[in-house]
C-alpha positions in Angstrom: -23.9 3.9 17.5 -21.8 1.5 15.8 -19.3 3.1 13.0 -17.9 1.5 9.8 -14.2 1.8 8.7 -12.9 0.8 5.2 -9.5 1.4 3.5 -11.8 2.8 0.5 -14.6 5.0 0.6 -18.4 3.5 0.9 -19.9 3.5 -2.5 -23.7 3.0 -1.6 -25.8 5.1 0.5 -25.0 6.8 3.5 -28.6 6.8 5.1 -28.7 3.1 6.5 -26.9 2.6 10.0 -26.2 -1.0 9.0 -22.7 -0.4 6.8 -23.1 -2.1 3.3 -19.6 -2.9 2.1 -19.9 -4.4 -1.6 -22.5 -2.8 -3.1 -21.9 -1.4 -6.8 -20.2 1.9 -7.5 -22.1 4.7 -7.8 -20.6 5.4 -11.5 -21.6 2.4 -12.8 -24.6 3.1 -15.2 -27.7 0.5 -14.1 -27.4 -0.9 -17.8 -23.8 -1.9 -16.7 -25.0 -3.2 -13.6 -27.3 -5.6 -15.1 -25.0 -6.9 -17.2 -22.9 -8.2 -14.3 -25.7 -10.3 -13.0 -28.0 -12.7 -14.7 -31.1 -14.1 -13.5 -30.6 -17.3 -11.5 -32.0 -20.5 -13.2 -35.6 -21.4 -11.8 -36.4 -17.2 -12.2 -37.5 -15.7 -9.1 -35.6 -12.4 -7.8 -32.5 -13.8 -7.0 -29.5 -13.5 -9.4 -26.4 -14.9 -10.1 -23.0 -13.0 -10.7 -21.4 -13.9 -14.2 -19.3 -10.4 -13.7 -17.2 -8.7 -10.9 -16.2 -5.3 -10.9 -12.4 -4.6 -9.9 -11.5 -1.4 -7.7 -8.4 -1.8 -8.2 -6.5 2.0 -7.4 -9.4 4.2 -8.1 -9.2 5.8 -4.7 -6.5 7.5 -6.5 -7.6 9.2 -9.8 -4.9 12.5 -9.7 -2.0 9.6 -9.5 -3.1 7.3 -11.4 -0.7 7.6 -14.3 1.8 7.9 -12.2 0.8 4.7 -10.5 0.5 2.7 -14.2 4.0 4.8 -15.3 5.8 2.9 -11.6 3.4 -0.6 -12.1 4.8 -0.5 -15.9 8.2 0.1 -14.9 8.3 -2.6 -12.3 6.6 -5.3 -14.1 9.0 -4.7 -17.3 12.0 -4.8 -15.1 10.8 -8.1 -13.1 10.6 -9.7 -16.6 13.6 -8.4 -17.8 15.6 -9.7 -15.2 14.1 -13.0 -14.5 14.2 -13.5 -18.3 18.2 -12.4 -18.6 18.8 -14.9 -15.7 16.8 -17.7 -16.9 19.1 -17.0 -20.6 22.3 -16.7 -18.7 21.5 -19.9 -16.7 20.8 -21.7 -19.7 23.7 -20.5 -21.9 26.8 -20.8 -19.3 28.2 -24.3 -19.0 29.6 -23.1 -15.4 25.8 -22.5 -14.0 24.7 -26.1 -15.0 24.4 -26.9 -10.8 21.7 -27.6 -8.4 21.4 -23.9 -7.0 21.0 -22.3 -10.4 18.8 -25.0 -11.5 16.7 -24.2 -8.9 17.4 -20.4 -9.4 16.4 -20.9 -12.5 13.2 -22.6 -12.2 12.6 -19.5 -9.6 13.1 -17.2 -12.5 9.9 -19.0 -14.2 8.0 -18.9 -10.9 8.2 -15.3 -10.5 7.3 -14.5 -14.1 3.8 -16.6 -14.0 3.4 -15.3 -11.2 3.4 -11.6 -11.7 1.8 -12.4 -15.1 -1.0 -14.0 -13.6 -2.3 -10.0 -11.7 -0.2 -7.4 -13.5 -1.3 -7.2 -17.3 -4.9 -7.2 -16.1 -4.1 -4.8 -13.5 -2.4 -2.3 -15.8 -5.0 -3.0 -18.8 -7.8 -1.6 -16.0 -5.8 1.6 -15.5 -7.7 3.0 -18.1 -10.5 1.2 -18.4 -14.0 3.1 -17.7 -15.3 -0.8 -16.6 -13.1 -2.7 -14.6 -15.0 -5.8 -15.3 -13.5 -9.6 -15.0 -15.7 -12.9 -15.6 -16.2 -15.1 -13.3 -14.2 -18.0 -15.0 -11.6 -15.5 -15.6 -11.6 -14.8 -12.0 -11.2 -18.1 -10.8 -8.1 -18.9 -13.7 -6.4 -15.7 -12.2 -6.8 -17.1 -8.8 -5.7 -20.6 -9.8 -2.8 -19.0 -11.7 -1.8 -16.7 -9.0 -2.1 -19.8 -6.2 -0.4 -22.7 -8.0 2.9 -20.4 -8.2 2.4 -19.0 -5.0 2.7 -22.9 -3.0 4.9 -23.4 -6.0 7.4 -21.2 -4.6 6.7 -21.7 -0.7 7.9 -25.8 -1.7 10.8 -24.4 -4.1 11.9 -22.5 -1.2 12.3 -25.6 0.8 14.1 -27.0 -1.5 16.7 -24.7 -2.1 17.1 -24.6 1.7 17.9 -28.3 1.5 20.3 -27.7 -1.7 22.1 -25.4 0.5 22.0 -27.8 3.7 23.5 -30.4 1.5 26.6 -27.9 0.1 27.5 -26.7 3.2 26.9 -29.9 5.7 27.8 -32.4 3.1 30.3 -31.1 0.6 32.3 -34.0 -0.2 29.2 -35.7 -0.8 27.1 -33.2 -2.0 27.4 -34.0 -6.0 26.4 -37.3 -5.3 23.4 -36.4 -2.9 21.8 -33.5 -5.5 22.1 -35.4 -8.4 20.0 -34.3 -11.5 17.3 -36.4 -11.5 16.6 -35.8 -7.3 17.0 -32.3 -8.4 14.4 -32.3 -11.2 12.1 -34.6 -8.8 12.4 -31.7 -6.2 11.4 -29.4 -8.7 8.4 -31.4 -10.3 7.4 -32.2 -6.7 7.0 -28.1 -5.8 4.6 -27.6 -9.1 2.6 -30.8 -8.3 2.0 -29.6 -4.8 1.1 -26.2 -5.7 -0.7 -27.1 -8.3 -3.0 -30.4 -6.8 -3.7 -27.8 -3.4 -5.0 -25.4 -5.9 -7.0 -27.6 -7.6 -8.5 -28.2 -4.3 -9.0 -24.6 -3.4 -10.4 -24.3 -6.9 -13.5 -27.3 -7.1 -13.9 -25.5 -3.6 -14.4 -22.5 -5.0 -16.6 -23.4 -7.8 -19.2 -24.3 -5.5 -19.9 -21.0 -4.5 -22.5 -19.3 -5.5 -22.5 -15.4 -5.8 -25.9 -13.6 -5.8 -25.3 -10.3 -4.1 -23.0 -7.4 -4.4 -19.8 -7.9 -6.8 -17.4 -5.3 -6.4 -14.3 -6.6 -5.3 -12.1 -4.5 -3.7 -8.6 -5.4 -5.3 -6.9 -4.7 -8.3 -7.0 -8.7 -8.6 -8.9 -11.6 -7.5 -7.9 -13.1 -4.4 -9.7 -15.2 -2.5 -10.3 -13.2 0.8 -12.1 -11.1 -1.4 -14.4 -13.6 -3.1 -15.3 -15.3 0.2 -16.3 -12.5 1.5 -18.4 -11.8 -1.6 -20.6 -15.2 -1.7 -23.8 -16.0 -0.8 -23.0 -19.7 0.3 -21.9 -21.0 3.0 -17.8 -21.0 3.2 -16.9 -22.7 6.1 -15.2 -25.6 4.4 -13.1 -23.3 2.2 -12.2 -21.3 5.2 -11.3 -24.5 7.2 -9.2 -25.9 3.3 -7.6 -22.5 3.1 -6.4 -23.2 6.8 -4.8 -26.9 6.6 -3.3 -25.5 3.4 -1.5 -22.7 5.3 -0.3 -25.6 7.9 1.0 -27.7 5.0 2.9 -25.1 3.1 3.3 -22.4 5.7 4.4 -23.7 9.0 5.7 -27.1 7.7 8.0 -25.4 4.8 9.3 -22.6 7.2 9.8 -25.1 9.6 12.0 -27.3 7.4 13.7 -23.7 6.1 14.7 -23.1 9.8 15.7 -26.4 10.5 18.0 -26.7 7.7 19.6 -23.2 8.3 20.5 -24.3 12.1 22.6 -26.9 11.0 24.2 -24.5 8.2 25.4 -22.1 11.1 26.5 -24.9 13.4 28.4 -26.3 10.1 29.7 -22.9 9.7 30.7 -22.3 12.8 33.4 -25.5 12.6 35.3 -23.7 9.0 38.4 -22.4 10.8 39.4 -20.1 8.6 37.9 -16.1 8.2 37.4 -16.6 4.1 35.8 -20.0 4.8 33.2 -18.6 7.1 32.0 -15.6 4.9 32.1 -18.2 1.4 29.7 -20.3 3.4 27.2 -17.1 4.4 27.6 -15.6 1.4 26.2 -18.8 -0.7 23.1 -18.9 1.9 22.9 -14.4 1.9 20.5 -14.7 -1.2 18.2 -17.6 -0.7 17.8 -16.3 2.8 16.5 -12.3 2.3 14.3 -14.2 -0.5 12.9 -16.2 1.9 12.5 -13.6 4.3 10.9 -10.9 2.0 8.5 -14.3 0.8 7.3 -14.8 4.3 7.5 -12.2 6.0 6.3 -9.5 3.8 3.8 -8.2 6.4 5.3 -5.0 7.8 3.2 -5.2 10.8 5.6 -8.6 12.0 8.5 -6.7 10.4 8.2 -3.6 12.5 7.3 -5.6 15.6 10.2 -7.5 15.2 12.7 -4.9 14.8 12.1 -2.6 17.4 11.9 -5.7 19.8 14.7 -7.0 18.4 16.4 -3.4 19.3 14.7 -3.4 22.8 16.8 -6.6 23.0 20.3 -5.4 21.8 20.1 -2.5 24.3 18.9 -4.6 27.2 21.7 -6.9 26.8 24.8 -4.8 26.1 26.1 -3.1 28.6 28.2 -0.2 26.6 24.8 0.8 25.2 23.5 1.6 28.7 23.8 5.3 27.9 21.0 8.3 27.9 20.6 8.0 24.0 20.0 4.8 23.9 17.7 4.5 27.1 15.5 7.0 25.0 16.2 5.2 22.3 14.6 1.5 23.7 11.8 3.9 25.1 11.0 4.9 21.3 11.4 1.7 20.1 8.4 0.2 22.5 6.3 3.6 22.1 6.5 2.3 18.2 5.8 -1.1 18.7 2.4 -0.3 21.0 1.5 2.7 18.7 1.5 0.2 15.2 -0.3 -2.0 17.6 -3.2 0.2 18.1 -3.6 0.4 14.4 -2.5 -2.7 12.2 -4.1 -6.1 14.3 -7.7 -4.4 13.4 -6.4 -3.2 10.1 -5.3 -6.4 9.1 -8.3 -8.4 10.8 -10.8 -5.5 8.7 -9.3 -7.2 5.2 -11.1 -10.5 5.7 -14.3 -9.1 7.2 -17.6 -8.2 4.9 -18.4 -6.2 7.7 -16.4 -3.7 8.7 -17.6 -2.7 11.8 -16.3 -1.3 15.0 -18.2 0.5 18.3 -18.4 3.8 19.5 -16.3 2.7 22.8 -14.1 0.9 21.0 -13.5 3.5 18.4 -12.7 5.9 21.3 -10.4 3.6 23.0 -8.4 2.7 19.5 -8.3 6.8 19.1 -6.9 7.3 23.3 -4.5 4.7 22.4 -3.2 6.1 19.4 -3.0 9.7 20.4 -1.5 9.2 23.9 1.5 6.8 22.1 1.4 9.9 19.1 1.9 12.7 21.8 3.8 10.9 24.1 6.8 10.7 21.2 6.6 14.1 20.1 7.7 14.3 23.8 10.4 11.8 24.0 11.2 13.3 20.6 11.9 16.7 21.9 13.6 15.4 25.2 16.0 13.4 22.7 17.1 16.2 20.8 18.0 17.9 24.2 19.6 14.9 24.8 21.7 15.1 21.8 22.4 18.9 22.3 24.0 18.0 25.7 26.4 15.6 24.3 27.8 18.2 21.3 27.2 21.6 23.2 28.5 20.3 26.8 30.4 17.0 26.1 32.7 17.0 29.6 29.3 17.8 31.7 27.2 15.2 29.9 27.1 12.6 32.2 26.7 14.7 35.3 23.4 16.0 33.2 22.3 13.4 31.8 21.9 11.3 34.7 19.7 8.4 34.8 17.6 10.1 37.2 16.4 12.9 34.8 16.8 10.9 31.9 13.9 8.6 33.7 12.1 11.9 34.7 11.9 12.7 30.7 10.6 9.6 29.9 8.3 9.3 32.3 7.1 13.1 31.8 6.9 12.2 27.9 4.3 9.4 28.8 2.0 11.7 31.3 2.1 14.3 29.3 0.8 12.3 26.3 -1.5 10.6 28.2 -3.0 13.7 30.0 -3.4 15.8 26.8 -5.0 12.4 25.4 -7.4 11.7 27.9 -8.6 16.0 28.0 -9.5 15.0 24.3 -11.7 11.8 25.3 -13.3 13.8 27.8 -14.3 15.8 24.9 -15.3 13.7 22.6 -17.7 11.6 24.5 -19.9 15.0 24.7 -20.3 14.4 21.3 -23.6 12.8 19.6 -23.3 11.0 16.4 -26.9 10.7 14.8 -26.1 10.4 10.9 -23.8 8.9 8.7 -21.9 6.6 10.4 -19.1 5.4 7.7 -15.8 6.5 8.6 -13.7 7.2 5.2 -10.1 5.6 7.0 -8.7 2.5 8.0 -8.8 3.6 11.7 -10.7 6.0 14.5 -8.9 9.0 13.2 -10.1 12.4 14.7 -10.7 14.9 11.7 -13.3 11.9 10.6 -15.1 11.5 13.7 -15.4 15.2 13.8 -16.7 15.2 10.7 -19.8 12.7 11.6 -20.6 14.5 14.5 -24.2 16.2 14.7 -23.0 18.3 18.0 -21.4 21.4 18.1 -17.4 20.8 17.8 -16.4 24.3 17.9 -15.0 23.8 21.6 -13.6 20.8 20.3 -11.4 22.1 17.6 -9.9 25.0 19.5 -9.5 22.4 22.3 -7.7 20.2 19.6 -5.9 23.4 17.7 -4.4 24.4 21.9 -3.3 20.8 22.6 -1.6 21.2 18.6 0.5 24.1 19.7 1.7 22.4 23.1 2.5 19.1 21.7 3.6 19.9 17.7 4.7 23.3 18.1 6.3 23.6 21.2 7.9 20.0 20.2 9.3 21.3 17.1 10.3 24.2 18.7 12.5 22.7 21.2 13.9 20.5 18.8 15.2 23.5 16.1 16.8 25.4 19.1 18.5 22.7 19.9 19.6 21.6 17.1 20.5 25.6 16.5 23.0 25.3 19.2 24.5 22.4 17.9 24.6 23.6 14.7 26.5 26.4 15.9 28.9 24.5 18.1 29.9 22.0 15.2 30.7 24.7 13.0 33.2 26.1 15.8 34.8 22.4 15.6 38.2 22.6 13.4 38.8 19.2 12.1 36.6 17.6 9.6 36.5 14.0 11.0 35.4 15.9 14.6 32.4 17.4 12.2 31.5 14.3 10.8 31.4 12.3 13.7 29.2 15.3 15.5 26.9 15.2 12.6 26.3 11.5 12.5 25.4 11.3 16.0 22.1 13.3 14.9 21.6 12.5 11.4 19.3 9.4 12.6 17.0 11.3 15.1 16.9 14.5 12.6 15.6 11.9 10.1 12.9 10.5 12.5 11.8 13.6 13.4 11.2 15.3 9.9 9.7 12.1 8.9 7.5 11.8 12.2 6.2 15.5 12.1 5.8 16.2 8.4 3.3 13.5 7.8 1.2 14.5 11.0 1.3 18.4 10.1 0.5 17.1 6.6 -2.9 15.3 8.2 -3.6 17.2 10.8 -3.2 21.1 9.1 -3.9 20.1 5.3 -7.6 21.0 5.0 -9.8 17.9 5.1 -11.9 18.0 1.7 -13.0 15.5 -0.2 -10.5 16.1 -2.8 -7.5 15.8 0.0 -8.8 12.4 2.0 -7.1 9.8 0.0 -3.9 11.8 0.0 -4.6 12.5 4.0 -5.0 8.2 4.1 -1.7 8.0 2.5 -0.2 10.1 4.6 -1.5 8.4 7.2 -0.1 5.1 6.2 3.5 6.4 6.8 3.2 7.8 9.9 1.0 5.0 12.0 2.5 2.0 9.8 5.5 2.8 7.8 7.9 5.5 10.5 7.6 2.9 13.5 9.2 -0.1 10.7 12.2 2.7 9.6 12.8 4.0 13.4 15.1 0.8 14.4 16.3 0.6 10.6 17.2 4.5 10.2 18.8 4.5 14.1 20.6 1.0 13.3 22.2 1.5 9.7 24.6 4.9 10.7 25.3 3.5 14.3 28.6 1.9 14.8 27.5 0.8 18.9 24.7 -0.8 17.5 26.4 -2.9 15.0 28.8 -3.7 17.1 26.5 -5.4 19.3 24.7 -6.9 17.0 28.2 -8.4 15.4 29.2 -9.5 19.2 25.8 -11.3 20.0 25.5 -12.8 16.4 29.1 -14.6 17.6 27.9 -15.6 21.0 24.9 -17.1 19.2 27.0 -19.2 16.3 29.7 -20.1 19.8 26.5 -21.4 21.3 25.2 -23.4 18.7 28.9 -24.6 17.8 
């Protein structure tokens, strides 16, 4: 048996084993789907798509003027202040410079760009046909593509602007004169706009004679190669050598001009020096981190590594809370690991597909990781109890012994309540429909497409709930009931604070951990409820894993620290 995953519900038939991605909606009258094709010159039966048909966020009809309402609000405000910048710029004598220039010519960027997606998107809110032509397709994608390697190349050359302030001040007047500057600029559109030109007699080639829903609220090329009927091999293999050039070659010059900035800025003697210098590069750098780096798979894997690291390294956080906290860290980074690589891959594919084993092994993964931190959860906030209800025995309970014992008893337990539930659900026969309404091996949907008996299952599933969930959460209120109680005895209002703020972050994870399951897992799974159940599903496997380092990090003063004392080891290193 061989099951098919999608981020949106299938919208053909569900009597066919082989899974059919594109093909058109089910409310689409035929008359409407024959106007989206036309008949192919030479006759015959096959046909030619003049017409696609955009999703967009119809997954979502009891939100969806909620979703315009935010989308509205957003794209105003990005014109607004682009707009107000690109004015102000313009207007003040003072702002005539290279870096505003630049700035300014970002402004512009950003507002073609969003143009180029957001009216359309917005118009189709309310739209019963969500129809774009095929030339309009193709000028959205040009549009969207030319300012998108517009601003990758911009990027670079604000990088270098700030290379030359900071390296080169005395000369840097003479170096980023005006007409270098307006070269660098007229040099970022040509680029972006001759590689799109490429991508774009590429893509009129293509020929598209078979299903023509795209799955977007714009059109992007993923979604058009995977729609065509000719062979895309070259594209693929354009679309590649075009990531090199203005991927890895621009990030590359980025990096390189930022090491010299921090070995230039390690040499200013002075304290006010040092923080003028950062605080000219602060802006062009979270731009250019946001620009790149936007996937929240790398961000997530980053920062709990990156936390992993901290800990590992400095010695004053080699304490129980933060030994559980390094453990939650990696349980994060291998649980978003289970999910987002085939997620991710699943975006590019026409064919969703995935196996029955590995299916099973995705959902072992993901509910041994899943169980094991509602047990390292519940061990923490013993943890924390210890440290505010017996502070002067802490260490002597705490010891590293147990708090390995813990750890280890979090990951057997997960993975022995796990694998009790794979037994299970290999029993299982799977004869029908084989589409699988999620964007992973989730278990309310497997259960669902099962032609067995899963009555055994369920109250196997509804025990294993009560161990892990309840008994978790149970644990964690009475400890938190004792320390509750034992903060409220302490007399000065600093003492309280500082109490407090040693739990705030782990009170945060958990509510945030245990309110979207219980939201998945205990919400009854209708129709109506599955794309709020996808959602939901969203924060807990991708979105809690990315906040776990932030929400620990931002209210800790150890970790700060550290990161403050290994940032300067890193600029004496360099220097």
């Amino acid at each position: 048996m061989t099951f098919a995953t999608g981020g949106v519900p299938h919208l053909g038939s569900q009597q066919s084993p082989a899974f059919q991605t594109d093909s058109l909606p089910t409310e689409l009258s035929e008359s409407q789907k024959r106007q989206s094709i036309k008949p192919m010159i030479g006759g015959g039966n096959i046909t030619e798509i003049t017409h696609f048909i955009l999703l967009g966020f119809s997954d979502f009809p009891r939100i969806i003027v909620v979703l315009f309402v935010v989308f509205l609000a957003i794209y105003i405000l990005t014109l607004t202040w682009n707009l107000s910048l690109l004015i102000l710029i313009r207007m003040d004598s003072h702002l005539h410079t290279p870096m505003y220039f630049f700035l300014s010519n970002l402004s512009f960027m950003d507002i073609c760009y969003v143009t180029s997606t957001a009216p359309k998107m917005l118009y189709d809110f309310f739209q019963e046909r969500q129809t774009i032509t095929f030339v309009a397709c193709a000028v959205q994608y040009f549009v969207f593509s030319t300012m998108g390697l517009s601003e990758s190349c911009l990027m670079t050359a604000m990088a270098y602007d700030r290379y030359a302030a900071i390296c080169n001040p005395l000369l840097y007047s003479s170096v980023m004169s005006p007409a270098l500057c307006g070269r660098m600029v007229l040099g970022s559109y040509l680029a972006g706009l001759s590689a799109t030109v490429f991508q774009l007699c590429a893509m009129l080639q293509l020929h598209f004679c078979g299903p023509n829903v795209i799955n977007h609220f714009f059109c992007d090329l993923p979604q058009l190669l995977v729609l065509s009927c000719t062979d895309t091999f070259f594209l693929h293999l354009l679309t590649i050598i075009l990531t090199m050039i203005f991927g890895v070659i621009n990030v590359s010059v980025i990096m390189i001009s930022y090491v010299y900035i921090v070995i230039s800025i390690m040499k200013i003697t002075t304290g006010s020096g040092r923080s003028k210098a950062f605080n000219t590069c602060a802006s062009h750098l979270t731009a250019v981190t946001l620009f790149y780096t936007s996937g929240i798979y790398l961000v997530t894997v980053s920062w709990n590594l990156g936390l992993i690291a901290v800990i590992r390294m400095d010695s004053r956080l080699h304490t129980p809370m933060y030994f559980f906290l390094s453990n939650l860290s990696l349980l994060d980074t291998c649980y978003i690991s289970t999910i987002a690589p085939r997620m991710l891959s699943d975006f590019f594919r026409k064919h969703k597909l995935i196996s029955f084993m590995g299916c099973i092994m995705q959902y072992f993964l993901f509910s041994s990781l899943g169980l094991t931190e509602c047990s390292l959860l519940a061990a923490m906030a013993y943890d924390r109890y210890v440290a505010i209800c017996s502070p002067l025995l802490y260490t002597a309970t705490m010891c590293p012994s147990l708090c390995v014992q813990m750890v280890a008893g979090s990951c057997v337990t997960g993975f022995l309540g796990s694998f009790i539930q794979l037994c299970a659900l290999l029993q299982l026969h799977f004869c029908g429909p084989n589409i699988i309404n999620h964007f992973f091996c989730d278990l309310p949907q497997l259960l669902t497409l099962s032609c067995s008996d899963t009555l055994f299952f369920q109250v196997m599933t509804s025990v294993l709930t009560v161990i892990f969930g309840f008994m978790s959460v149970l644990v964690i209120m009475i400890s938190y009931g004792y320390i509750v109680a034992t903060i409220v005895k302490i007399t000065s209002a600093e003492g309280r604070s500082k109490a407090f703020n040693t739990c705030a972050s782990h009170l945060t994870a958990v509510t945030l951990f245990f309110g979207s399951g219980i939201f998945v897992y205990m919400y009854p799974n209708s129709g109506s409820s599955l794309s709020q159940s996808k959602l939901a599903s969203v924060l807990y496997t991708v979105i809690i894993p990315m906040l776990n380092p932030l929400i620990y990090s931002l209210r800790n003063k150890e970790i700060k620290d550290a990161l403050s004392i290994w940032k300067k080891k890193l600029f004496s290193w360099c220097y």
